[in-house]
C-alpha positions in Angstrom: -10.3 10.2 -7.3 -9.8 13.1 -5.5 -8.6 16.1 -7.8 -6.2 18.7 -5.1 -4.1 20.7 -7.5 -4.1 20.8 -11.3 -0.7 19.1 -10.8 -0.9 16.2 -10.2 1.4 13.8 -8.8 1.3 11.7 -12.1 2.0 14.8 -14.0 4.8 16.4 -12.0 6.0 12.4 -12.3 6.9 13.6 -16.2 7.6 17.3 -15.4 10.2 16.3 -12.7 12.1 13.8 -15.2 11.9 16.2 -17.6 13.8 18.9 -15.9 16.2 16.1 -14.9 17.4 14.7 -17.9 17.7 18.4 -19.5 20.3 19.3 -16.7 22.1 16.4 -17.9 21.6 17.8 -21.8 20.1 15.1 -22.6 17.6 17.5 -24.7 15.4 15.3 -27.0 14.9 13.3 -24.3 14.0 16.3 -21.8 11.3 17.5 -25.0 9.5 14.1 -25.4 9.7 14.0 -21.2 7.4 17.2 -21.8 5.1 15.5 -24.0 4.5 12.9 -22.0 3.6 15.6 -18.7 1.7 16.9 -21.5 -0.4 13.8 -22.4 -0.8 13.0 -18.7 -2.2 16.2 -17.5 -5.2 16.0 -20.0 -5.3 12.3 -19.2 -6.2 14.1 -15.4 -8.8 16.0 -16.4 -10.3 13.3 -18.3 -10.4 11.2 -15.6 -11.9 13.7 -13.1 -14.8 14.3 -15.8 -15.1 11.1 -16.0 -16.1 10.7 -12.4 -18.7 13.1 -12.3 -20.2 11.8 -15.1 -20.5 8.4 -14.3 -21.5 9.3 -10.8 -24.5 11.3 -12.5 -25.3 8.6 -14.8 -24.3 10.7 -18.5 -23.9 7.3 -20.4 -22.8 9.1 -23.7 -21.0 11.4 -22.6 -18.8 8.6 -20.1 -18.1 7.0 -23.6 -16.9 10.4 -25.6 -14.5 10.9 -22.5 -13.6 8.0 -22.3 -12.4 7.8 -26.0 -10.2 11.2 -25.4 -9.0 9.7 -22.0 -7.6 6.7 -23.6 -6.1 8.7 -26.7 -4.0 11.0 -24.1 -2.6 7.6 -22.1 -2.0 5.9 -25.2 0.1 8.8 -26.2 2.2 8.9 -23.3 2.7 5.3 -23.1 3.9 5.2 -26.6 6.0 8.3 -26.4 7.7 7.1 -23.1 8.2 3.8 -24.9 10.5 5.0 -28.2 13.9 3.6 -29.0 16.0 6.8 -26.9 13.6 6.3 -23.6 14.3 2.4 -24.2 18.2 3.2 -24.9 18.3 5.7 -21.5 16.7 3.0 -19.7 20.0 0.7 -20.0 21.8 4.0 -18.8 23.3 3.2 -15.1 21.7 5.4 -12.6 19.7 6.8 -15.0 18.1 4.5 -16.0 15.7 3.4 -13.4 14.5 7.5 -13.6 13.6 6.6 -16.9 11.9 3.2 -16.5 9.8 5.0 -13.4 8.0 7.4 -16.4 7.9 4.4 -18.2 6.0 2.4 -15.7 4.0 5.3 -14.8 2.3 5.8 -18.5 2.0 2.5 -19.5 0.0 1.6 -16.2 -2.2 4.6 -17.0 -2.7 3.5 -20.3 -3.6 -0.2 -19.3 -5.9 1.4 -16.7 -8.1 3.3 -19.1 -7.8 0.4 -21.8 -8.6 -2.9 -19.7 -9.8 -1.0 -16.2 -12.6 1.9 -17.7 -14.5 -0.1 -20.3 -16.7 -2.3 -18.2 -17.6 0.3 -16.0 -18.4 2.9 -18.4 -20.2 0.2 -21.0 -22.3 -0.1 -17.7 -23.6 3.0 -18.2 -26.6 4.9 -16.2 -26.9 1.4 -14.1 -23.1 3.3 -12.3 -24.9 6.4 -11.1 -24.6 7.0 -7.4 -28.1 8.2 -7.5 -29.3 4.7 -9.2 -28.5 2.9 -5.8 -30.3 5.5 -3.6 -33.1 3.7 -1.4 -36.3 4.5 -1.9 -39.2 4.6 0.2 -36.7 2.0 2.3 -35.6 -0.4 -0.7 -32.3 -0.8 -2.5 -32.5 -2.5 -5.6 -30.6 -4.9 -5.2 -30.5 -6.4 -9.1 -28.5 -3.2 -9.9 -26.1 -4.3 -7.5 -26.0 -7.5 -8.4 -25.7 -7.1 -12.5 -22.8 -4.5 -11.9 -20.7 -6.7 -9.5 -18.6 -8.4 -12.8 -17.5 -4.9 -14.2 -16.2 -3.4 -10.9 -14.7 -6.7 -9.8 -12.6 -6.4 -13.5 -11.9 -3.0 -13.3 -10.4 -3.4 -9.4 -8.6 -6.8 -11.2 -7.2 -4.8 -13.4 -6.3 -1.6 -10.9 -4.6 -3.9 -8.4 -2.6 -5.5 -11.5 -1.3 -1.6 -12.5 -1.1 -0.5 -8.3 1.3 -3.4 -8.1 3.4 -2.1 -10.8 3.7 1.5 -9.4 4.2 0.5 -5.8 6.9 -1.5 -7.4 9.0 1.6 -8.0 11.9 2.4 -5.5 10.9 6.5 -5.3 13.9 6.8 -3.1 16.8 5.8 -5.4 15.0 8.2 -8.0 16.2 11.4 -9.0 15.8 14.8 -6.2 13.3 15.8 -8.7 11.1 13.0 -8.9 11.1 11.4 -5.1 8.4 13.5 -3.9 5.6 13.1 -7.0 6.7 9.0 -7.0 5.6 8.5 -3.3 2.6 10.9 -3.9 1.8 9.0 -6.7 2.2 4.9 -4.8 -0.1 6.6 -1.9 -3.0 8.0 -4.5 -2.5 4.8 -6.4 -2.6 2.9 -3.4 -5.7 4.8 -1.8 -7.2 4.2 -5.8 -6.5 0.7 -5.3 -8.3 0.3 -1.9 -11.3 1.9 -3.3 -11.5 -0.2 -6.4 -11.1 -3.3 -4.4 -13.6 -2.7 -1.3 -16.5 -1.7 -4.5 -15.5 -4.7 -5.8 -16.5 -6.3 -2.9 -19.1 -4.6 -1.5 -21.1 -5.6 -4.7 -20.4 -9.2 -4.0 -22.0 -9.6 -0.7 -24.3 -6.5 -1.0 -27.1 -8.3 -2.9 -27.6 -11.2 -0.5 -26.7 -8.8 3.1 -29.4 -7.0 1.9 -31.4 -10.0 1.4 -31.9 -10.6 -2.2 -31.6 -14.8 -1.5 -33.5 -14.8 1.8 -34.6 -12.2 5.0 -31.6 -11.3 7.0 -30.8 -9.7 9.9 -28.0 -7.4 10.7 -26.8 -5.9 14.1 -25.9 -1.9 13.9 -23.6 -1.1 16.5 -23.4 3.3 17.5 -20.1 3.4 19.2 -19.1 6.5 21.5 -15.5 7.7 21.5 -16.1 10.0 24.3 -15.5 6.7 26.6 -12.8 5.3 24.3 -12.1 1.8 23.4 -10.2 -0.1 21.5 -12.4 0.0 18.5 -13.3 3.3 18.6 -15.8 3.9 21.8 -18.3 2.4 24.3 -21.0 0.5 22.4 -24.2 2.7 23.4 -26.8 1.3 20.9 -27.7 -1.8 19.4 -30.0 -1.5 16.2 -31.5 -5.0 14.9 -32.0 -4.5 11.0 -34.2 -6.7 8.9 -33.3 -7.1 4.9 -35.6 -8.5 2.3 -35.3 -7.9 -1.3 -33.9 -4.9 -0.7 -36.2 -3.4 1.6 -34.5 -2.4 5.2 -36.7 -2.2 8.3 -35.4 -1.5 12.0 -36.9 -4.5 13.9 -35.5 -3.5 17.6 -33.2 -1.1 19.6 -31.7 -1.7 22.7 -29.3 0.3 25.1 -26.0 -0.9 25.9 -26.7 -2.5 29.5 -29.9 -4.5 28.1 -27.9 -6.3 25.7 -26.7 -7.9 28.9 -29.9 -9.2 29.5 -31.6 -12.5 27.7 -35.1 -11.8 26.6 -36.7 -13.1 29.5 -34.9 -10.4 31.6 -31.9 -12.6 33.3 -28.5 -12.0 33.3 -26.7 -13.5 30.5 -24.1 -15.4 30.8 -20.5 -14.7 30.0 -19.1 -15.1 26.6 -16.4 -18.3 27.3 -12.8 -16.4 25.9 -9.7 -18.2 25.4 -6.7 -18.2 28.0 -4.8 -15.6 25.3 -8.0 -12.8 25.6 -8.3 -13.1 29.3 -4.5 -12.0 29.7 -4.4 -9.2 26.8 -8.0 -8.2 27.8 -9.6 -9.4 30.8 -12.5 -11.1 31.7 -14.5 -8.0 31.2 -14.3 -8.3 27.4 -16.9 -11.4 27.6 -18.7 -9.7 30.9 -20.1 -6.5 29.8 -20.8 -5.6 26.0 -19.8 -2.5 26.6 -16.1 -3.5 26.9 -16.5 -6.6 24.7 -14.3 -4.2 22.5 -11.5 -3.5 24.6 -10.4 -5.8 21.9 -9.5 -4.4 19.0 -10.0 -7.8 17.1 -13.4 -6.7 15.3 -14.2 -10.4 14.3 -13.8 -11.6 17.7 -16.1 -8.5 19.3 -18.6 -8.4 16.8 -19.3 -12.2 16.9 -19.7 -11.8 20.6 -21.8 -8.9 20.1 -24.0 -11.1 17.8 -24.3 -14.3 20.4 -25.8 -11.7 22.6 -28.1 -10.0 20.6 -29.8 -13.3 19.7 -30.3 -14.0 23.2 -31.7 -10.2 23.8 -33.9 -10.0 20.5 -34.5 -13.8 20.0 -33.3 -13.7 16.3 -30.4 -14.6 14.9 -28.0 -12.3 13.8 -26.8 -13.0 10.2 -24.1 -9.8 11.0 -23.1 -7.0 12.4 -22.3 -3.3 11.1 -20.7 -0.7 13.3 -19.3 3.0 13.4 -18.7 5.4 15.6 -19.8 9.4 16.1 -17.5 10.9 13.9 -18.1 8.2 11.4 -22.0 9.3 11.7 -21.4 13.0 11.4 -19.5 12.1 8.1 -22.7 10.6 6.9 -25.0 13.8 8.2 -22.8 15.8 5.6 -25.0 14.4 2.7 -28.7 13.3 4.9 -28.8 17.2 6.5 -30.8 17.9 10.1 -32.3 15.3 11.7 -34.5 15.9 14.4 -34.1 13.8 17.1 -36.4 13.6 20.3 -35.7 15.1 23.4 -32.9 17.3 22.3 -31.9 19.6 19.4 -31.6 18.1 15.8 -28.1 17.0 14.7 -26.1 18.3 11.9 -23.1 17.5 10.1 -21.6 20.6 12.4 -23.0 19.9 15.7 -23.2 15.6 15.4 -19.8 15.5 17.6 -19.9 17.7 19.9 -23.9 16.4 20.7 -23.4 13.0 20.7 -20.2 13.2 22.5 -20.2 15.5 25.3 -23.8 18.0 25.0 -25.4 14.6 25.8 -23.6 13.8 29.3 -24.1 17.7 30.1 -27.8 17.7 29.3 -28.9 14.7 30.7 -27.7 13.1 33.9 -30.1 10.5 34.1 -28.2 7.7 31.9 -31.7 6.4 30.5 -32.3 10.1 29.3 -28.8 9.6 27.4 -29.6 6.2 26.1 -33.0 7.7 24.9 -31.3 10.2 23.2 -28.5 8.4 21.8 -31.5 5.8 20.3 -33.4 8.8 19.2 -30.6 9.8 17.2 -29.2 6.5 15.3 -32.8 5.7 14.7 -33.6 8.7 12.9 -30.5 9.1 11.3 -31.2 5.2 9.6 -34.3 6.6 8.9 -33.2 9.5 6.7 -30.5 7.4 4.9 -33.2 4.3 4.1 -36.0 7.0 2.8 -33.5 8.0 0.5 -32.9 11.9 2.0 -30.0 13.8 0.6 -27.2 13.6 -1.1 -26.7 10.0 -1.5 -23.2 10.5 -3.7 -21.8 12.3 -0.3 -23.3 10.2 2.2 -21.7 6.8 -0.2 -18.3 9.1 -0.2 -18.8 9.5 3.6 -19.1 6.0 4.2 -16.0 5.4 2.5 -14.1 7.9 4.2 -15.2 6.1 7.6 -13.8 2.6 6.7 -10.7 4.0 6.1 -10.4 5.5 9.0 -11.8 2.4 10.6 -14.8 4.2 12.3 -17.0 2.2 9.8 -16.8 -2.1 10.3 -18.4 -5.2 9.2 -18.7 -9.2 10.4 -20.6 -11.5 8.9 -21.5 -14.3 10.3 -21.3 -16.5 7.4 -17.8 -17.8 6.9 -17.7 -17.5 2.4 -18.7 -14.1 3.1 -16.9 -12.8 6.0 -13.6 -14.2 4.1 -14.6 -11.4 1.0 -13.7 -8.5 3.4 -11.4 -10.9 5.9 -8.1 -8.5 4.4 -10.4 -5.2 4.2 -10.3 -2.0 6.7 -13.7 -2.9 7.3 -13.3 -6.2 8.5 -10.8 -4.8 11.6 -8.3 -7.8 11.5 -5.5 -7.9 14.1 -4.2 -11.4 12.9 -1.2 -10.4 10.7 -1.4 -13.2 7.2 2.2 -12.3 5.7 6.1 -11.1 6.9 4.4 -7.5 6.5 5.0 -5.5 9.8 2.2 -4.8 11.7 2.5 -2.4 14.9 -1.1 -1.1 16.4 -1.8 1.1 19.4 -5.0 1.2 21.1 -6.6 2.7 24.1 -8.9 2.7 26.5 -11.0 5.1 29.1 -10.0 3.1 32.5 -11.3 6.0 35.0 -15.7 5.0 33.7 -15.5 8.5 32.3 -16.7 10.7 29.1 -13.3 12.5 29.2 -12.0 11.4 25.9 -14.0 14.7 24.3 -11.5 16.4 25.9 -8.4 13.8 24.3 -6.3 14.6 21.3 -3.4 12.1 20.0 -0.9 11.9 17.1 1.4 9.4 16.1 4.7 9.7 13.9 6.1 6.1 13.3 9.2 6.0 12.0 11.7 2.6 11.2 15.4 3.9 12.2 17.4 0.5 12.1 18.0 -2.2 10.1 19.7 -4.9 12.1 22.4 -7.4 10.9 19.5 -10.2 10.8 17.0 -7.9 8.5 15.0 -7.1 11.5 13.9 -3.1 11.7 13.7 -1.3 15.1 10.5 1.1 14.4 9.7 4.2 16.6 6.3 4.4 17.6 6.2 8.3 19.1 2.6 9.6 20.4 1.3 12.7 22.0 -1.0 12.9 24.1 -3.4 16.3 25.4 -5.6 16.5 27.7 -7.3 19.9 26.7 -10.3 19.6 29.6 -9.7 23.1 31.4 -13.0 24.0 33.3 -13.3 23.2 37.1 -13.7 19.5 37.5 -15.7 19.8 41.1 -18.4 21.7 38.6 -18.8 19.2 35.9 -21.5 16.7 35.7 -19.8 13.6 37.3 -21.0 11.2 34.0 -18.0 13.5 32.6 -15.4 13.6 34.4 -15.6 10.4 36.5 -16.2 9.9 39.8 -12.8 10.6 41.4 -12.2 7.0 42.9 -10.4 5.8 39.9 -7.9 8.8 39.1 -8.7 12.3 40.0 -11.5 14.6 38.3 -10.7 16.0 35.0 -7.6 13.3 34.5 -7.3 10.7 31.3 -6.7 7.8 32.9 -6.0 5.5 29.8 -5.0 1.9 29.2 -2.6 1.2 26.0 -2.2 -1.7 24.2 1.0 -2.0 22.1 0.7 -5.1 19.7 4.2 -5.6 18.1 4.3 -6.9 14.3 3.9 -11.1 14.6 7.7 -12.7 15.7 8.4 -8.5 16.9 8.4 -7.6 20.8 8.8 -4.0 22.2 12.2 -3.1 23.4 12.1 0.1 25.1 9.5 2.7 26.2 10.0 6.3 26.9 7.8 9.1 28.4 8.8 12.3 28.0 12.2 11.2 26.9 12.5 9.5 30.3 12.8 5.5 29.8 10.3 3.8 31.7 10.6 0.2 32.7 8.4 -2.2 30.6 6.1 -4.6 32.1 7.4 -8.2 32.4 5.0 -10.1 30.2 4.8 -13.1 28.0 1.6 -11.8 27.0 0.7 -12.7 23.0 -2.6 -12.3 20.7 -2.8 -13.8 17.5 0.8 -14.4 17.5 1.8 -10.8 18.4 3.5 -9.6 21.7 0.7 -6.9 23.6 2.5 -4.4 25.7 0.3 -2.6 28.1 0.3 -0.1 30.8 -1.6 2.9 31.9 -0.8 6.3 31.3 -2.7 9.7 33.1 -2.3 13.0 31.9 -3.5 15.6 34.0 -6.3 18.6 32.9 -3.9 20.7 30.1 -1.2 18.8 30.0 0.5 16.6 27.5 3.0 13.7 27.4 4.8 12.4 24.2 4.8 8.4 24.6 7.4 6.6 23.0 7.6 2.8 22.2 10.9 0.8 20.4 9.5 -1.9 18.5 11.8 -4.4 16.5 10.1 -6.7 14.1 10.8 -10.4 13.6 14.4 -11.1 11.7 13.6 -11.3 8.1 10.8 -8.6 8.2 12.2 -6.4 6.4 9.6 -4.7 4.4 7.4 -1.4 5.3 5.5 -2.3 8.1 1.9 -0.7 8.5 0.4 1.0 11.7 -3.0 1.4 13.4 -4.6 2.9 16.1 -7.8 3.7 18.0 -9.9 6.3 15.9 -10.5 9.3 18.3 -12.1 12.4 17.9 -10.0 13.8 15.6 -9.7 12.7 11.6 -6.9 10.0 11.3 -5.7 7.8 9.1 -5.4 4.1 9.8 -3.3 1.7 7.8 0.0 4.0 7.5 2.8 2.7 5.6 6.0 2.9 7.5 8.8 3.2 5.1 11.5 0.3 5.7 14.8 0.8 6.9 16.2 -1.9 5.1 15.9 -0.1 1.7 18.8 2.1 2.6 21.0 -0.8 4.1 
């Protein structure tokens, strides 16, 4: 729970009804709206204290706040619950304002009554710090005798979340629109959490082999030559678990994967008649564009076959994030030194890992060594138990929603636990939801994605007689590389032969929601012809095309998707994490509601 403003969104909930109802004079109502703000705003601060305190392991004083946490919600939820808030609730036009506080208090209350408890009677065993490897070992029966209180307390969040998202903020009052939607997205992001912890201590204990040694694969991807899934695979890390203990068996460079242990060239991974037209026959050719896909399942499990061929043990799963995702995690380890180049920071990861790399080293072996170098010592630092393991835990949970952090296991009961997770990096879409992604690729052999920036805005304008939505998918895209291309190292900006020096050359990949197609595509407000395809993955259409934007310029994309008839809902959107923070998983508000 992240605590922005004193204000909350759950607070200014009550404060906004409450001016409400007292321009209508409905006084007595307006006063009790203020108590319940009020009740709510302590019921904030006790929940941010406590956080810290179970993160820090203060058993007793969890309970005492709890206690006072519970008292404010009960409060509210009774106040908002009296015969006049039940009367206004029958009130036409008012009364779903009135039923939104309602809603709003009693879910609080049922989150501190039902949700809390567990975790809090769990006491010191919650701390952060409790879970911090030492001298290379988790303990993995703390994980495992805490997994039934967080899977009841995300039970019981996901009940509540449910509830709140319920809420139609934009039939509510002017005053209570904005703190509604802020409240379904920090419910929502709550909700996420609750659920991935919940799951995470399922399947940590035995990943971490507590039932028998395993093996995991850690992928280091780099977005400086962007793929689908974030970057180039660079380095692949073979981990070996066993009751707890985590030891780094062997590391390999990107092109030896391509090699079976006896030094041949392995062969290529078979891929269905639907991958070799959305992808190409690359994506089971080279490991370092096995993830031109961005169907993490299907890449990682071919990532795996390989590695058991290279390393001659099987490969129980696989683990992958990106740069950005490991400069996140360097926020709680500190410097690591790393050998044959300067010691990475928090500050610095990026820009060395991305770019300092290619400019320092030409040789590609001297790259590989370094890149090794640097995701070895960094698992080093996290496994000896260095830092500030609370950060580098919120780190790695800031990653996975940004999907720079990703997990397959090989093991069908288990991979099914995060199937519906950010982690997992599904494309198959289960339900009528709306699913639109955009990913990209480097398609001039380049590192010029340091120099990429993007942003999307997707927005659903129409809702069509058949309860289909037309959804505008609108990106910009800058190429901010302004030096002399003839002067940079070559590893950078390409060889020329492909596009010219100091150009993105990119491929896109539109995948339109299951049953949807794209219907138009603009580039610079210029409509552009789309490519005559039949193309489908996993049920959705994949539009693709190439775009190039020279060195300082920028082009704004746009793509007219309409979803299947019947799919009304909010639809959802992904893309490729770049260098830049994003957010992955955006709600896309329907257009529907206002029809």
């Amino acid at each position: 729970m992240r605590r922005t403003s004193r204000r909350s969104a759950v607070v200014w909930l009550s404060v906004g009804f409450g001016l409400a109802v007292a321009g209508l004079a409905v006084v007595p109502l307006a006063l009790e709206a203020k108590d319940v703000a009020s009740s709510l705003l302590r019921a904030q601060d006790q929940a941010v204290a406590l956080k810290d305190q179970m993160a820090s392991g203060e058993a007793e004083a969890a309970a005492a706040t709890l206690e006072r946490l519970q008292a404010s919600a009960s409060h509210a939820h009774r106040t908002s619950s009296g015969g006049l808030w039940d009367a206004a609730a029958k009130v036409p036009w008012l009364g779903r304002n009135v039923e939104a506080v309602q809603v709003t208090s009693a879910s609080i209350d049922d989150i501190a009554t039902r949700g809390l408890p567990p975790l809090v009677e769990a006491g010191s065993t919650l701390s952060v710090q409790s879970f911090k490897p030492r001298d290379g070992q988790v303990d993995v029966k703390a994980l495992a005798a805490l997994a039934p209180a967080v899977t009841e307390a995300s039970r019981v969040l996901a009940e509540n979340a449910g509830d709140i998202r319920a809420i139609d903020a934009e039939s509510l009052l002017g005053p209570l629109v904005r703190p509604v939607l802020d409240l379904q997205r920090q419910v929502d992001d709550a909700d996420r959490a609750a659920d991935a912890a919940g799951r995470v201590m399922r399947l940590a204990p035995a990943a971490l082999g507590a039932t028998g040694e395993q093996h995991l694969l850690l992928v280091f991807q780099t977005n400086a030559e962007i793929r689908s899934t974030g970057g180039l695979a660079g380095v692949f890390v073979l981990l070996t678990t066993k009751d707890g203990r985590i030891t780094l068996s062997a590391q390999a460079a990107s092109g030896e994967l391509n090699l079976a242990a006896d030094g041949t060239r392995q062969t290529d991974a078979r891929l269905t008649r639907e991958e070799r037209a959305a992808f190409g026959t690359i994506m089971g050719h080279d490991v370092r564009s096995t993830n031109i896909s961005p169907d993490f399942p299907r890449v990682a499990r071919i990532w795996a076959d390989r590695a058991e061929r290279a390393f001659g043990e099987d490969v129980d799963g696989v683990v992958s994030l990106d740069a950005v995702a490991m400069s996140y995690v360097l926020r709680g380890v500190g410097t690591v030194k790393v050998e044959g180049g300067p010691s990475l920071t928090a500050d610095n990861a990026v820009q060395r890992l991305l770019h300092g790399v290619y400019v320092d080293f030409e040789d590609p072996s001297a790259q590989d060594a370094y890149f090794e170098s640097a995701t070895g010592r960094t698992f080093e630092a996290v496994m000896n138990g260095r830092g500030d393991w609370t950060r580098i835990v919120s780190a790695l949970s800031e990653a996975a929603s940004e999907r720079r952090l990703q997990v397959w296991f090989r093991e069908d009961d288990s991979q099914q636990v995060i199937a519906d997770t950010a982690v997992a990096g599904r494309v198959a879409q289960d339900d009528d939801t709306p699913h639109i992604g955009l990913y990209v690729t480097d398609a001039a052999q380049s590192k010029m994605q340091w120099f990429l920036r993007y942003d999307t805005r997707a927005k659903a304008t129409t809702c069509r007689a058949d309860r289909s939505q037309v959804v505008l998918v609108t990106t910009s895209f800058r190429n901010q590389f302004s030096g002399d291309p003839e002067k940079s190292p070559w590893y950078v900006t390409g060889r020329g032969t492909r596009t010219a020096k100091g150009n993105q050359l990119l491929t896109y990949r539109l995948l339109a929601p299951r049953g949807g197609r794209v219907v138009g595509f603009t580039i610079d407000g210029q409509e552009r012809p789309l490519a005559s395809s039949d193309v489908t993955y996993e049920g959705r259409a994949v539009q693709y095309g190439t775009l190039t934007i020279p060195p300082g310029d920028e082009i704004s994309v746009t793509w007219r998707v309409q979803t299947a008839a019947g799919a009304d809902g909010d639809a959802r959107y992904f893309e490729t994490p770049g260098i830049d923070t994003s957010s992955n998983d955006v709600r896309v508000p329907s257009a529907c509601r206002r029809s």
